[in-house]
PANUMI-127392 format. One line per field, with one value per residue: residue number from 1; x, y, z of N, C-alpha, C in turn. Coordinates in Angstrom, 3 decimals. Layout:
N
n NUM, ... .
n_X X, ... .
n_Y Y, ... .
n_Z Z, ... .
ca_X X, ... .
ca_Y Y, ... .
ca_Z Z, ... .
c_X X, ... .
c_Y Y, ... .
c_Z Z, ... .
END
This chain:
159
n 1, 2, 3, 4, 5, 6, 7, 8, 9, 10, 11, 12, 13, 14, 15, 16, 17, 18, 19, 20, 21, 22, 23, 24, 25, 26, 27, 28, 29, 30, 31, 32, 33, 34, 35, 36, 37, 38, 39, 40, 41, 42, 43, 44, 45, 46, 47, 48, 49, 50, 51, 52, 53, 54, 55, 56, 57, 58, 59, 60, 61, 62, 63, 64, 65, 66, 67, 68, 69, 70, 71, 72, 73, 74, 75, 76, 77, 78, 79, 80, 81, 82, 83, 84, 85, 86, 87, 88, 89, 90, 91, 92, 93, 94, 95, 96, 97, 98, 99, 100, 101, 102, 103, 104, 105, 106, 107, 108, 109, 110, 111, 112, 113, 114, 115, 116, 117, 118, 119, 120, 121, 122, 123, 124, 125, 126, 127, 128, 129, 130, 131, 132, 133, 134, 135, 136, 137, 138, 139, 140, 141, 142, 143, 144, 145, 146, 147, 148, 149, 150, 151, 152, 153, 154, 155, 156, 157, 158, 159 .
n_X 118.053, 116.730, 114.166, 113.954, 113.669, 113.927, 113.326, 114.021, 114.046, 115.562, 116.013, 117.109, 117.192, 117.209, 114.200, 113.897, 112.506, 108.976, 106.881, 103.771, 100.953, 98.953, 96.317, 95.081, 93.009, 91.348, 91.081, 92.971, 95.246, 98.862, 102.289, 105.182, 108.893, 111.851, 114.923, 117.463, 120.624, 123.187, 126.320, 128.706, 131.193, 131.453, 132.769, 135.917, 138.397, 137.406, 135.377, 132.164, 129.723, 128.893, 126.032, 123.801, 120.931, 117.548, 114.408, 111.461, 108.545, 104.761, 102.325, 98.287, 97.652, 99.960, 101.142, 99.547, 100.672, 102.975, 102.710, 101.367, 102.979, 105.577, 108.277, 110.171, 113.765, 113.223, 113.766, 113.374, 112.421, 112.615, 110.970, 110.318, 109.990, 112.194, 111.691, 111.751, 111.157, 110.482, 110.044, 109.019, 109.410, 107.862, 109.494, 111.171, 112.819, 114.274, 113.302, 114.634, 113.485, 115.168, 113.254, 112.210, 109.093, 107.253, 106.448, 106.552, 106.538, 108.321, 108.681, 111.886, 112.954, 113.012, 109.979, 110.661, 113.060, 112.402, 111.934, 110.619, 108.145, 107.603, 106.602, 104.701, 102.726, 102.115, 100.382, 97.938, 94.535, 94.379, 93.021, 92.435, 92.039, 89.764, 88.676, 85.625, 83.088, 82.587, 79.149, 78.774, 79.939, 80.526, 79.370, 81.302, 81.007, 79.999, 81.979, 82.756, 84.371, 83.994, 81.754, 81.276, 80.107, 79.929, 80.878, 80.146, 80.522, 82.198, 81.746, 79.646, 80.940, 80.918, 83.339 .
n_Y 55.559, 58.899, 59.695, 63.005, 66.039, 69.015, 72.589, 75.589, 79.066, 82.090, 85.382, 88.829, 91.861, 94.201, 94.900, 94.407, 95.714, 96.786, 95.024, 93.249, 92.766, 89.945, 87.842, 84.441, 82.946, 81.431, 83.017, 83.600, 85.317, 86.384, 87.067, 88.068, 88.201, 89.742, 89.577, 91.208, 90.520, 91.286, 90.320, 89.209, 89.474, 90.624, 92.466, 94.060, 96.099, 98.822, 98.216, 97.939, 95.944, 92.658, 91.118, 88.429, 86.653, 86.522, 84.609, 85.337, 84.307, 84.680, 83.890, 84.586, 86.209, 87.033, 88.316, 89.713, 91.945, 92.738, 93.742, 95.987, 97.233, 97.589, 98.872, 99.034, 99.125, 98.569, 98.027, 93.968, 91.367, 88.376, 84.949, 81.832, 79.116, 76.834, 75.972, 73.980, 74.112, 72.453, 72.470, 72.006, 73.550, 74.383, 74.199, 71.412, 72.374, 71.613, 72.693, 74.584, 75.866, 77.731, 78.850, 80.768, 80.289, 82.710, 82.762, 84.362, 87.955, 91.315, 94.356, 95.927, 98.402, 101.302, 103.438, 105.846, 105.789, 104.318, 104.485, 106.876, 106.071, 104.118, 105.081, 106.926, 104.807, 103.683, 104.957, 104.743, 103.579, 100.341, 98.069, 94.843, 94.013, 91.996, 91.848, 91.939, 93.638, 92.688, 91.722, 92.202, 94.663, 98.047, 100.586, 103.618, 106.429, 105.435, 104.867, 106.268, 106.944, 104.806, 104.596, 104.505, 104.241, 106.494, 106.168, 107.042, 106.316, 104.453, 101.843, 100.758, 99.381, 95.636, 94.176 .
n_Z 100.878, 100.977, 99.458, 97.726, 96.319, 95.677, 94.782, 94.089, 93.724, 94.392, 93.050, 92.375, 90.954, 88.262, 86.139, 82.600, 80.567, 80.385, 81.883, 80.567, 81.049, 80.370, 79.013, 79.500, 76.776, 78.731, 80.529, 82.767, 84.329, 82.810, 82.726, 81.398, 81.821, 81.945, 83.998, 84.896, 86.639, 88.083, 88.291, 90.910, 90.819, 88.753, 86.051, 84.979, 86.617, 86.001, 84.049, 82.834, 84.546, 84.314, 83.758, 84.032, 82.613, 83.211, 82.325, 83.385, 84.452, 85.465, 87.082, 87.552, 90.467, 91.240, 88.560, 87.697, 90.207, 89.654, 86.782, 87.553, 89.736, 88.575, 86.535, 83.402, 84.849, 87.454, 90.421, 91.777, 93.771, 93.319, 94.212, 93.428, 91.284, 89.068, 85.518, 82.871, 79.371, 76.273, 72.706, 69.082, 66.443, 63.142, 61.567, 62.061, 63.717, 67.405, 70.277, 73.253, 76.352, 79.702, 82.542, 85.684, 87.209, 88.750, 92.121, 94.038, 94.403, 94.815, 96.353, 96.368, 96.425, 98.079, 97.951, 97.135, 95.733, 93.958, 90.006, 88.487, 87.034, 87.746, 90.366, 89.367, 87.959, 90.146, 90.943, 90.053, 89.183, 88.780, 86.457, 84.963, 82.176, 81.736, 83.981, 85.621, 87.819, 90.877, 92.072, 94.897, 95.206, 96.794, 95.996, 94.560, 95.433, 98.020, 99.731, 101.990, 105.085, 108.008, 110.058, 113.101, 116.280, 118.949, 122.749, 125.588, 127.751, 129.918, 131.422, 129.390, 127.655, 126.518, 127.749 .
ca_X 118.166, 115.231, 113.609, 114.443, 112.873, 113.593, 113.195, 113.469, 114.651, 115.665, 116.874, 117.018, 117.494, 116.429, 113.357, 114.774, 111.447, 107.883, 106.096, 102.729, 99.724, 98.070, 95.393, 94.728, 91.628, 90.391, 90.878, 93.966, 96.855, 99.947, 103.029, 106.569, 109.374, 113.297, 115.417, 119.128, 121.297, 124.607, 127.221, 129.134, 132.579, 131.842, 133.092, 137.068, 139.104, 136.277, 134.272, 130.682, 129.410, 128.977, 124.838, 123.182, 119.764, 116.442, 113.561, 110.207, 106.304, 104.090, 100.762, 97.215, 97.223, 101.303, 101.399, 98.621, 100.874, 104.230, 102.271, 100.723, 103.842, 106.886, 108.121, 111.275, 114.849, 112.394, 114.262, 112.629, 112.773, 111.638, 110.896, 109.544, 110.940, 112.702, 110.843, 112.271, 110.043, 110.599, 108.716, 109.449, 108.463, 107.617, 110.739, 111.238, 113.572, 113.429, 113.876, 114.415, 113.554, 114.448, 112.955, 111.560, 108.220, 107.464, 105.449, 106.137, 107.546, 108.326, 110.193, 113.299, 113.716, 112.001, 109.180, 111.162, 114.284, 112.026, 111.687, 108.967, 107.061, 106.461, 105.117, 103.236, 101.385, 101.449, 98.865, 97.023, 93.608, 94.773, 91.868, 92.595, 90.694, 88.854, 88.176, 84.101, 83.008, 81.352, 77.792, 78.582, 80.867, 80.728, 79.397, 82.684, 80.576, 79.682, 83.258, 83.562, 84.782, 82.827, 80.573, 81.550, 79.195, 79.986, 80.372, 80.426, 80.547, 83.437, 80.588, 78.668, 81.743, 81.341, 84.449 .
ca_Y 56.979, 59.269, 60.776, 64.247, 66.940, 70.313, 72.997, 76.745, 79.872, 83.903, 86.417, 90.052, 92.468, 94.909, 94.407, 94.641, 96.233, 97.116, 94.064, 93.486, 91.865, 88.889, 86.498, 83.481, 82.545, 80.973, 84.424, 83.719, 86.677, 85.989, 88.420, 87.482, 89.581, 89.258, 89.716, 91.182, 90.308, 91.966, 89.158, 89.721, 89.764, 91.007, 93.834, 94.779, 97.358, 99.920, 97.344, 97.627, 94.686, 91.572, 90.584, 87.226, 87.744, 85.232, 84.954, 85.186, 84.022, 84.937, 83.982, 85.417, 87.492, 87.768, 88.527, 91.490, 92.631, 92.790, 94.650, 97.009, 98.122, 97.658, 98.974, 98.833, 98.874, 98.640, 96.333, 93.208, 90.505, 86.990, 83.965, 80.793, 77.501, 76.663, 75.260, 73.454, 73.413, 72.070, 72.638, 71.043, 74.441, 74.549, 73.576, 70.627, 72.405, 71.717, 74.765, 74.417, 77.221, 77.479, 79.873, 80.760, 80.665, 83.301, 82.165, 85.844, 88.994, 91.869, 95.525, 95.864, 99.539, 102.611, 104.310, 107.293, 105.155, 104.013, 105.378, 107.962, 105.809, 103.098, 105.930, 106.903, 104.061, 103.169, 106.353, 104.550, 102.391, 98.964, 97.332, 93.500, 93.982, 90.931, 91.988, 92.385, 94.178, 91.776, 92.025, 92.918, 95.559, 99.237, 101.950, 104.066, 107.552, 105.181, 104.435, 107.442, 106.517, 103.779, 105.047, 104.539, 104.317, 106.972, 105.154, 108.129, 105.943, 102.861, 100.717, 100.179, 98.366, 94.616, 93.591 .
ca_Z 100.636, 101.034, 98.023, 97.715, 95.148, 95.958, 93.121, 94.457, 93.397, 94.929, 92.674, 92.738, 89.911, 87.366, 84.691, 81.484, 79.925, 81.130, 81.847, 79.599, 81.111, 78.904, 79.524, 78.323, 76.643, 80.072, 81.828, 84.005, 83.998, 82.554, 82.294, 81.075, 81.846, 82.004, 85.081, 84.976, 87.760, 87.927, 89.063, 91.917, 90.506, 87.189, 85.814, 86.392, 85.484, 84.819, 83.296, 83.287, 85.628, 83.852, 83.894, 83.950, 82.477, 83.396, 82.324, 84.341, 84.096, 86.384, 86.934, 88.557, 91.222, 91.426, 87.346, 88.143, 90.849, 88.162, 85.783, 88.059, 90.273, 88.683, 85.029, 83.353, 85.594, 88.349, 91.475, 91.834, 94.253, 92.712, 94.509, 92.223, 90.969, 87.430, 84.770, 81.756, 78.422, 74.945, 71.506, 68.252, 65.836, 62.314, 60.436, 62.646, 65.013, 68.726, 71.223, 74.979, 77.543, 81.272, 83.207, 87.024, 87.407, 89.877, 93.346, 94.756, 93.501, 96.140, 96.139, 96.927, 96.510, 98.909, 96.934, 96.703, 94.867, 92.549, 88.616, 88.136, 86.210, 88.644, 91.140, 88.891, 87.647, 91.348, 91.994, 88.638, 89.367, 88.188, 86.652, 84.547, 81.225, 81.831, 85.266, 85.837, 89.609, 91.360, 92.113, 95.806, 95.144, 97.290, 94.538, 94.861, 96.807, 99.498, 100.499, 102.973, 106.364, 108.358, 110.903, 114.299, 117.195, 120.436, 123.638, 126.279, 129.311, 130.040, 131.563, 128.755, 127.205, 126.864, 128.057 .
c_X 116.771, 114.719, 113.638, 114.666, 112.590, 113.868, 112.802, 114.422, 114.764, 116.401, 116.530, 118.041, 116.656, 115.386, 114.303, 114.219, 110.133, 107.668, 104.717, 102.346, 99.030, 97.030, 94.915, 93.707, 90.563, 90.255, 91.874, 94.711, 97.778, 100.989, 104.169, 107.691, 110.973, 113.767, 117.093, 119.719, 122.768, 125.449, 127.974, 130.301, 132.783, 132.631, 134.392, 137.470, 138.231, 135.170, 132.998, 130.556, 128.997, 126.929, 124.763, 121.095, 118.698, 115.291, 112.328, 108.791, 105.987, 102.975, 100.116, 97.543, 98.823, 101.575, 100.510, 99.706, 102.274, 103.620, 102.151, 102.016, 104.957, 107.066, 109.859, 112.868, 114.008, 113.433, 113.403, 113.347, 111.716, 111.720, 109.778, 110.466, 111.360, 112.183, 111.335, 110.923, 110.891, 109.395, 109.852, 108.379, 108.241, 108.381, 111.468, 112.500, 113.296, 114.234, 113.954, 114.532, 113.454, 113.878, 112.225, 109.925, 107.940, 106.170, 105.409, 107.133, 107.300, 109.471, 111.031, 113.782, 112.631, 111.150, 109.733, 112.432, 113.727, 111.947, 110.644, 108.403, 106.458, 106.080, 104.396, 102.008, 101.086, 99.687, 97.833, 96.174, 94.547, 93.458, 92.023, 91.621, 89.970, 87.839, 86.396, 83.950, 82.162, 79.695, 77.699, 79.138, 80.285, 80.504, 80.863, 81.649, 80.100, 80.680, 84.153, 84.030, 83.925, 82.676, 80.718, 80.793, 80.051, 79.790, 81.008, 80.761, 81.723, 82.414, 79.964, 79.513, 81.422, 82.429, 85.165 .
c_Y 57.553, 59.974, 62.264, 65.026, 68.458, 71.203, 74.816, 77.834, 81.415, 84.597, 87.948, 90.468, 93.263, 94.389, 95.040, 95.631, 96.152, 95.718, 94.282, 92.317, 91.402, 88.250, 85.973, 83.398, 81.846, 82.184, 84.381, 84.747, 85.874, 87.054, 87.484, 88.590, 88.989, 90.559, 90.033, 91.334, 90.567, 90.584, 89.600, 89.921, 89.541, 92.135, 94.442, 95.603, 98.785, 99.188, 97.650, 96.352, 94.245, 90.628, 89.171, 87.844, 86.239, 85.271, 84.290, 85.186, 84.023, 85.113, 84.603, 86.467, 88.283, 88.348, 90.303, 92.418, 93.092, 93.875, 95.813, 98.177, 98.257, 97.987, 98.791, 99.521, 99.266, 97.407, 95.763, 92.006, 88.871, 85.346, 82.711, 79.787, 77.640, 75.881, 74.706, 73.435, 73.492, 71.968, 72.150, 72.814, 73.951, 73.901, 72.062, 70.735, 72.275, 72.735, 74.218, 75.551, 76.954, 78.679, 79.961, 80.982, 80.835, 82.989, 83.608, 86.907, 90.161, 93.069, 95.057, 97.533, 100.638, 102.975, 105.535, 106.889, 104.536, 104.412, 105.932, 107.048, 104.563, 104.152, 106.422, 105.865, 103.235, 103.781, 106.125, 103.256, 101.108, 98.174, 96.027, 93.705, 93.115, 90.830, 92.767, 93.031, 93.369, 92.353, 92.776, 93.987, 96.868, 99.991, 103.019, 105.549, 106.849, 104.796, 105.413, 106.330, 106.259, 104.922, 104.137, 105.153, 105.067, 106.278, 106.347, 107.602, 104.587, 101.781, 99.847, 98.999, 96.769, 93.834, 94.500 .
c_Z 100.420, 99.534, 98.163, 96.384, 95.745, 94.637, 93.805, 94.318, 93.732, 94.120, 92.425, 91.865, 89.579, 86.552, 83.824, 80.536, 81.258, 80.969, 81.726, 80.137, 80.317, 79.733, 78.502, 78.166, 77.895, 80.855, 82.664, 83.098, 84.032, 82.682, 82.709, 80.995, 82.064, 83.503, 85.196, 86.025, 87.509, 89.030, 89.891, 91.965, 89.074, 87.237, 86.112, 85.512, 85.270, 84.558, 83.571, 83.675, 84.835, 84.717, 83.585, 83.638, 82.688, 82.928, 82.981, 83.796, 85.323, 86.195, 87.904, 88.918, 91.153, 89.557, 87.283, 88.784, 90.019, 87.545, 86.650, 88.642, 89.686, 87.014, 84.929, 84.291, 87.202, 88.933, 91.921, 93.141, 94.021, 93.519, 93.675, 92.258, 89.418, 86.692, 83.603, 80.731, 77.014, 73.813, 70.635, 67.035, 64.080, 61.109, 61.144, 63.861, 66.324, 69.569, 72.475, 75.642, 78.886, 81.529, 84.644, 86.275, 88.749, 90.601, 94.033, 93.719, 94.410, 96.092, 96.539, 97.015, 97.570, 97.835, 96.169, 95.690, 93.943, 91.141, 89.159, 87.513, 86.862, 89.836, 90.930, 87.889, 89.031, 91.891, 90.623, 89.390, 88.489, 87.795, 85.179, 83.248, 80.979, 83.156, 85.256, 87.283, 89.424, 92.028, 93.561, 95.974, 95.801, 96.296, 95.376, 95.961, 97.890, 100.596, 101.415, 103.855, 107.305, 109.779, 112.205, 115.839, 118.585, 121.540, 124.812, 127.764, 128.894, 130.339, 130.569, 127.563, 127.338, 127.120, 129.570 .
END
């Protein structure tokens, strides 16, 4: 029998809250956020639909992109794997948490079906409070529109 280790996860839902960019003392982005998924034959009678709720970590560049676009009952689409961890706290209890850790994260709704408050911290600079500009960086008045050489004849085309 072959060895076989697969570990992968798609779900699609609401945030529950804004998601709050951290970083750890090394400088990587973190952001932890919960995921409610309405079940597909919750809810009868009337009922309000019957949630499943998850929770999500997301590192670097995809934990930036969380924070930046999406705020609370914002639709999400999460692709990641499930993570098991255990601690042993203070009083000698031990805790166990699963949760995805997210590999992508990706609308799901039009811009225009979104809350107001993720289009407008969409039209908001995003800048990482750990984040430095690098040394080669564009001063921002030189970022008109590149400069494009006239070619009045077809000939002079190389190709």
């Amino acid at each position: 029998m072959a060895n076989f280790n697969f570990n992968k996860v798609i779900i699609g839902g609401r945030l529950t809250a804004d998601p709050e960019l951290k970083t750890t003392p090394s400088g990587i982005s973190v952001t932890s956020f919960t995921v409610a998924v309405n079940r597909r034959f919750g809810g009868r009678n009337g009922e309000e639909p019957q949630a499943d709720f998850f929770n999500v970590t997301a590192w670097r560049q995809t934990a930036e992109f969380v924070a930046r676009y999406f705020r609370k009952a914002s639709s999400i689409c999460i692709v990641g794997s499930l993570q098991n961890r255990n601690w042993t706290d203070q009083n000698g209890v031990k805790h166990y948490v699963t949760e995805i850790v997210a590999d992508e994260a990706s609308f799901v709704d039009a811009k225009s079906e979104s809350p107001a408050a993720v289009r407008e911290a969409a039209n908001q600079p995003y800048i990482p409070e750990s984040y430095n500009s690098p040394a080669y960086a564009t001063p921002a008045d030189q970022t008109s529109a590149p400069k494009f050489e006239e070619i009045s004849d077809d000939e002079d085309l190389p190709f």
